[in-house]
N, C-alpha and C positions, 0 to 999 in steps of 0.2 A: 358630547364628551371629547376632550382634547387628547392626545395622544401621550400615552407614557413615554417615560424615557427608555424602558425595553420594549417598548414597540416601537421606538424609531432607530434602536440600536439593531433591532435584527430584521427592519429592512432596509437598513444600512448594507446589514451585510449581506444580507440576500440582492441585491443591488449589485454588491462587489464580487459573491462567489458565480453573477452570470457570466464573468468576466473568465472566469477560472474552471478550466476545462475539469471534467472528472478525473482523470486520472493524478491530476496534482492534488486534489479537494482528498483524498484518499489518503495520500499522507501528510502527519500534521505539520510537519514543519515543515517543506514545501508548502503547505496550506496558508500557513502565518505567512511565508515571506511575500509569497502571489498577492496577496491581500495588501499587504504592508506596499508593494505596487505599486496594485492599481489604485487602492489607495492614494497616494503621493502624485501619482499621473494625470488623479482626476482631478486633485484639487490642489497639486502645484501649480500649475500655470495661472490659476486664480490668482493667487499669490503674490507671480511676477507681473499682476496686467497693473496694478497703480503705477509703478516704474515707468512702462511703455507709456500711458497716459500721462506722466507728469516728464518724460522727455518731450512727449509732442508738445504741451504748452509752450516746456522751457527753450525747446531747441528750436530757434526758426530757421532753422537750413537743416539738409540731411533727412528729410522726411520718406525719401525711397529705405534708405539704410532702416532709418526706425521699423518700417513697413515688414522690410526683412526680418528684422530682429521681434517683432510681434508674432510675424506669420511662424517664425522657429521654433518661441516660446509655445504656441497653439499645437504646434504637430505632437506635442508630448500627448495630448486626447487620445490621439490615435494608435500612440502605443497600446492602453489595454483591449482593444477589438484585436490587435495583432497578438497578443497571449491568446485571446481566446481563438483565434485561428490556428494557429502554432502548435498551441500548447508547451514551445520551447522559451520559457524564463531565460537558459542563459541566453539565448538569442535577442531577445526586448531589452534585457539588462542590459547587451552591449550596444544596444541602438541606442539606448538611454542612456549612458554612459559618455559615448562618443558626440550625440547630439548634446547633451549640456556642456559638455568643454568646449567643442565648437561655438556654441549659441553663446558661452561667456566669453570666449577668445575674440568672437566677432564684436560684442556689446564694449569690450575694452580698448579694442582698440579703435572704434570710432566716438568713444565717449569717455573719455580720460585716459587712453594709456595704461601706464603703469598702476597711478595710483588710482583708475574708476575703480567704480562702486560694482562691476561685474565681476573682478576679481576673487573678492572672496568664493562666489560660485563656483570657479574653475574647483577650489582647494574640497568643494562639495560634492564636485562631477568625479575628484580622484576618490573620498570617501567610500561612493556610492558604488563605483566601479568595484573596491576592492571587497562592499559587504558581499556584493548580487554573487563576486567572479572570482572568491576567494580562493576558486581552484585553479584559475586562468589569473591568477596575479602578474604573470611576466607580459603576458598577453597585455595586460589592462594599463602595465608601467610601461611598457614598449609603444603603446597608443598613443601614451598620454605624454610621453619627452617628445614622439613626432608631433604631436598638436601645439606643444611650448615651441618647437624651434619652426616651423611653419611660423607661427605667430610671429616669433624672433628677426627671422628671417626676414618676414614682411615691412617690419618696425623699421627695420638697418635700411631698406632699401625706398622705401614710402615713409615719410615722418607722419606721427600723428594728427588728424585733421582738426579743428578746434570748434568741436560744435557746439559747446555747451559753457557759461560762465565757472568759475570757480566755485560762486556762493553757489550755484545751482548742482553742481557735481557734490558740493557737502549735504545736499538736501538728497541728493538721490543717496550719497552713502546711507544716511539715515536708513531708506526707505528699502537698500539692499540687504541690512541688518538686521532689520525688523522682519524682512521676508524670510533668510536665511534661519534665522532664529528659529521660526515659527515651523518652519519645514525639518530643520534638524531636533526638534523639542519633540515632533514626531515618531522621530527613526527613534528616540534617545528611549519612547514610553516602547516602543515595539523591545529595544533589547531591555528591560524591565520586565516584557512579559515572558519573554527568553529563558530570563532569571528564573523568574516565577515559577516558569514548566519543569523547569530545570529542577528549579527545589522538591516541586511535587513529584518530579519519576525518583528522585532518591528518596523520598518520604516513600513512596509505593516498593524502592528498592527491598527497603526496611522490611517493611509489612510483608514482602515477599520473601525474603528470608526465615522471619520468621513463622509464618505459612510451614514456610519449608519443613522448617525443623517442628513442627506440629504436627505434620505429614510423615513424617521419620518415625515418630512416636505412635503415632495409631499404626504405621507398616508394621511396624514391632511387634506390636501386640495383637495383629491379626497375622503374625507370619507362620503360626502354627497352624491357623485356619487354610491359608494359601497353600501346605506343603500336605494337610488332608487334600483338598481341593485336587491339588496338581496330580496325587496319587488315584484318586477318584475317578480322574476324566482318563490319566494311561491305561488304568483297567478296562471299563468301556471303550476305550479305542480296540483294543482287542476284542472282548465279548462283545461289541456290534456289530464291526466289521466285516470279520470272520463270515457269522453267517450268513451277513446279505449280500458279502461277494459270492459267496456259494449257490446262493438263488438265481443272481445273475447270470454267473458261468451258466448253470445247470442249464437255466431258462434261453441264454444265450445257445448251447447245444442241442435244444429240444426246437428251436427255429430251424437252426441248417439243417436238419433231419426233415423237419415237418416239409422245410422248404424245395428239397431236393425228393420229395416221395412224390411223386404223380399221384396216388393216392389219398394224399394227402387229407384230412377235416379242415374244409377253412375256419370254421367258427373255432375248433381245436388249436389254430394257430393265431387268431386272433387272441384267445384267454391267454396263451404264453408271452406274446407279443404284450399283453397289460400286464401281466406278471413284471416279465423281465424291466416297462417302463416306471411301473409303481417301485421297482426295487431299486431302480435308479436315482427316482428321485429322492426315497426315503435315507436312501446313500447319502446322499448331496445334502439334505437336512443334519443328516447326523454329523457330517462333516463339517457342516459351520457349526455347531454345536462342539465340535471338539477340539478343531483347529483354530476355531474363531474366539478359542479362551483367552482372556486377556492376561497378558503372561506378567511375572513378576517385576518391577523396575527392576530390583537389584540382578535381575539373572540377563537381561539387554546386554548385549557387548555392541557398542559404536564401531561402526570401522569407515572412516571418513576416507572419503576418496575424490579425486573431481569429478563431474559431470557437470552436461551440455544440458542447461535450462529445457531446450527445445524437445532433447532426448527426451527428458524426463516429464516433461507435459505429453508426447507422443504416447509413451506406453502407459499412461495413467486411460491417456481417451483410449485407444486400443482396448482396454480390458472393461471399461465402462461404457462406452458408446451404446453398443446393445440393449443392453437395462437402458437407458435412458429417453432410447427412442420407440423402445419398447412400449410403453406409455405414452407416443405420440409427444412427447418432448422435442424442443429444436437444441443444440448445444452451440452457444455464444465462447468461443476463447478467444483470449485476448492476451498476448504470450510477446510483449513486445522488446523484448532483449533472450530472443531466444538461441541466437548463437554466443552468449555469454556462460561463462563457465562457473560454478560452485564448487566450495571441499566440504560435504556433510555426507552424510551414509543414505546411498541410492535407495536403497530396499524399500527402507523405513519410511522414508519422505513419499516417494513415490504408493506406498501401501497405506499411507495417510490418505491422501490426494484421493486414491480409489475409493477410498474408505466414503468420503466425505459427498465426493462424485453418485457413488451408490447410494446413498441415501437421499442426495436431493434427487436421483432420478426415481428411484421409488416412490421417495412422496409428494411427488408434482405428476400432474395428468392436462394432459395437451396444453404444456407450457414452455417458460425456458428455464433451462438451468445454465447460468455463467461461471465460468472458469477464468479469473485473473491471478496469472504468474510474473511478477516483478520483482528487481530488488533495489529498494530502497538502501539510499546513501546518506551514511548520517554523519555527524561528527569524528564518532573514533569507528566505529563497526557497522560494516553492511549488511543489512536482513532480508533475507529472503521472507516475503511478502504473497501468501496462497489465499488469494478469496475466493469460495464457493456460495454462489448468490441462486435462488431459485424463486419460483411462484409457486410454490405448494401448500400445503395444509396449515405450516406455519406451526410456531409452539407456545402454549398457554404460555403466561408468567409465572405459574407456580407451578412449571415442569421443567421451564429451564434450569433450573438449579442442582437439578437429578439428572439432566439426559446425560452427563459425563462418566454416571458410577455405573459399574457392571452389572448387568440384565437389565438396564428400568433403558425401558422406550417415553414420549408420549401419552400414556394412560392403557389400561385394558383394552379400548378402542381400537387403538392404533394398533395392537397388537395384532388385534382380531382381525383388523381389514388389513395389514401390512403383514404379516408375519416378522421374524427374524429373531435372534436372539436375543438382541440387544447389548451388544458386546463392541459394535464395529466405532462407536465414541469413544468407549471407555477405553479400548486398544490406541483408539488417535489420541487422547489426551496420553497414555503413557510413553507414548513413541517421542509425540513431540516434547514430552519434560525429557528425555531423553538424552534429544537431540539440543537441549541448553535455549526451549521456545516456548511459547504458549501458544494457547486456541482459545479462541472465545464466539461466542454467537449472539447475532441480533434476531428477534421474530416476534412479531406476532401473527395470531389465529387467522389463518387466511389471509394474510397478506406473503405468504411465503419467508425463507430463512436466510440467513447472512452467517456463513461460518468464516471466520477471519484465524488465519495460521500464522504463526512469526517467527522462525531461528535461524541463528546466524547463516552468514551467507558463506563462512571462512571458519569452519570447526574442523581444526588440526587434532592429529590424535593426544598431543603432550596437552592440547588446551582439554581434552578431553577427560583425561585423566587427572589433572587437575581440579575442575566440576567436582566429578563425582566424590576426591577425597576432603574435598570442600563439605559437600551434603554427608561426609561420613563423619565427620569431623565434630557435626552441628547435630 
């Protein structure tokens, strides 16, 4: 059987993503551009090689220069192994960049001057320069007037050498048209697909609004339920606590007694010693139970502030590491703009993080859980970017759709061999709609989980406020 067309499209692409280190493959548009590339790097110089072979026929002197100008066209290959070394785009982008105005400065002026057919290239190398380094524009126009007056420069003082007929210089335009064509027909379908993404995150904008305001309407009409609820668990916070801090003291005072009698019963002081430890932990159950309620969106007050990326990755492991290696877990972070600073609310983000931390160390056993903290840079607004990746238990497909609502875990199961309330998702999704983000999870059964966080990376308190009279509004 011959090969389909999607099975030579995706290992195509799997071809081009070996090229493209993980951390770009992560985000999507970084992901297109890498592609779009290595892409053009692998199969441009294909391209320019008829031209080199139809100078060699036509040109019979100059064959060192040709040589050069082959060997320039070739070094482009070499760029995508240097992304995947790198993993710095803009760095390749301006070796690409600089090397195609070079390679066409050099091809013009030993093969027509003004009017060769490498020409049009240079006006391709400024194109290219300006998609890749659209942030480093002055950079890229500052390169590119030194490359024109080099050239210039060289023209005024060497005239151009004559190595090629007229009729044959009209045959190669041809053949620099055709190539140029073909390689910008290219870049033209990648911004189409640009378009395309573009159309579909506002189609999803859509959907997500209106989500929203569907979300509004059932808050509504469970808000009496929530304001039993909330009334429910202050009561209990009281009549719990009360008396098992009372057993503890007690049981705590019946130790240094026991402890300080030379007299002493040790078995007497071992039952209080289980006493005082059962009461402690029954504490610490009832505590996530009551503290661990997932509180109201509308009662949230945001209070955005800056913080130190690195900060806020430190005290997330800090309060997690334990649980995690508790279970013979190793922890993988990967925190690589950590002296970069945020404006969103420390608390919440960070009690996300833990949140998320804690559960992939709970349900993985002698494996790894990964922590990646970046932030993506997009067109208009930068996101902060939290993936929590693990090897544990992993979650059906008809339980993911539940793990976000308050109490549902995993199943009975998970309950039984995990404990918890089931509270610490439901608390992360309210935090992050919160904070103006989402959360979403990849898993399946036994292959371990993939929780992905996203909010801005720059929430000011007026944009904040804002939001919320937005969602009040709708």
């Amino acid at each position: 059987m011959g090969i389909t067309k999607a099975e030579l499209m995706t290992m195509n692409t799997k071809i081009i993503d070996w090229f493209i280190p993980e951390a770009i493959r992560q985000r999507r548009t970084a992901r297109e551009m890498a592609r779009t590339f290595v892409f053009t790097h692998l199969f441009g110089p294909l391209i320019a090689q008829p031209m080199c072979i139809y100078l060699f026929i036509a040109s019979p002197q100059g064959k060192v220069g040709l040589f050069v100008l082959a060997a320039s066209i070739c070094s482009f290959w070499a760029l995508p192994f240097v992304l995947r070394a790198t993993g710095d785009i803009a760095l390749v982008a301006l070796i690409s960049f600089q090397g195609l105005a070079m390679t066409s400065l050099y091809g013009a002026y030993h093969y027509g001057g003004f009017s060769s057919p490498f020409m049009p290239w240079l006006a391709v190398s400024l194109l290219l320069g300006i998609f890749y380094l659209s942030k480093r524009i002055w950079l890229v126009l500052a390169l590119f007037a030194l490359d024109v007056g080099v050239f210039l420069a060289l023209a005024a003082v060497r005239p151009f050498p004559e190595r090629i007929s007229t009729e044959s210089l009209a045959i190669m335009g041809w053949l620099s048209i055709g190539a140029a064509t073909l390689y910008m027909t290219w870049m033209a379908l990648y911004y189409s697909s640009v378009v395309g993404l573009r159309s579909e995150l506002e189609v999803e904008a859509v959907r997500g609004r209106a989500l929203s305001t569907e979300l509004e309407r059932a808050r509504a009409a469970a808000e009496e339920h929530g304001r039993a609820r909330a009334q429910f668990f202050a009561k209990m916070n009281h009549e719990l606590r009360t008396p098992l801090n009372s057993i503890i003291g007690y049981s705590e005072i019946l130790l240094d007694e026991l402890q300080d009698s030379p007299e002493a019963n040790t078995g007497c002081a071992q039952d209080v010693l289980r006493i005082n430890t059962a009461g402690k932990h029954l504490l610490s159950l009832v505590a996530k139970v009551l503290d661990g309620d997932a509180p109201d969106p509308e009662a949230i007050v945001v209070n955005p502030a800056l913080v130190r990326i690195g900060t806020l990755c430190d005290e997330a492991i800090a309060s997690t590491l334990p649980l995690i290696e508790k279970n013979g877990n190793r922890l993988i972070v990967d925190c690589p703009q950590a002296d970069r600073h945020i404006q969103t609310d420390a608390k919440m983000l960070r009690q996300i993080i833990i949140n998320l931390l804690g559960n992939a160390g709970k349900f993985t056993s002698e494996g790894e859980v990964t922590l990646k903290i970046f932030v993506e840079v997009g067109p208009h607004d930068d996101h902060l970017q939290v993936v929590v990746q693990d090897t544990g238990i992993g979650i059906s497909a008809d339980r993911i759709a539940s793990i976000f609502e308050d109490y549902r875990q995993g199943g009975p199961s998970v309950r039984t061999a995990f404990g918890g309330t089931g509270l610490g998702l439901a608390l992360s999704r309210v935090l992050c709609l919160s904070l103006g983000g989402q959360i979403s999870v990849l898993s399946e059964p036994g292959q371990g989980s993939t929780f992905t966080m996203t909010v801005p990376a720059s929430l000011s308190l007026e944009e904040e406020t804002k939001r919320q009279g937005y969602s009040e509004a709708n």
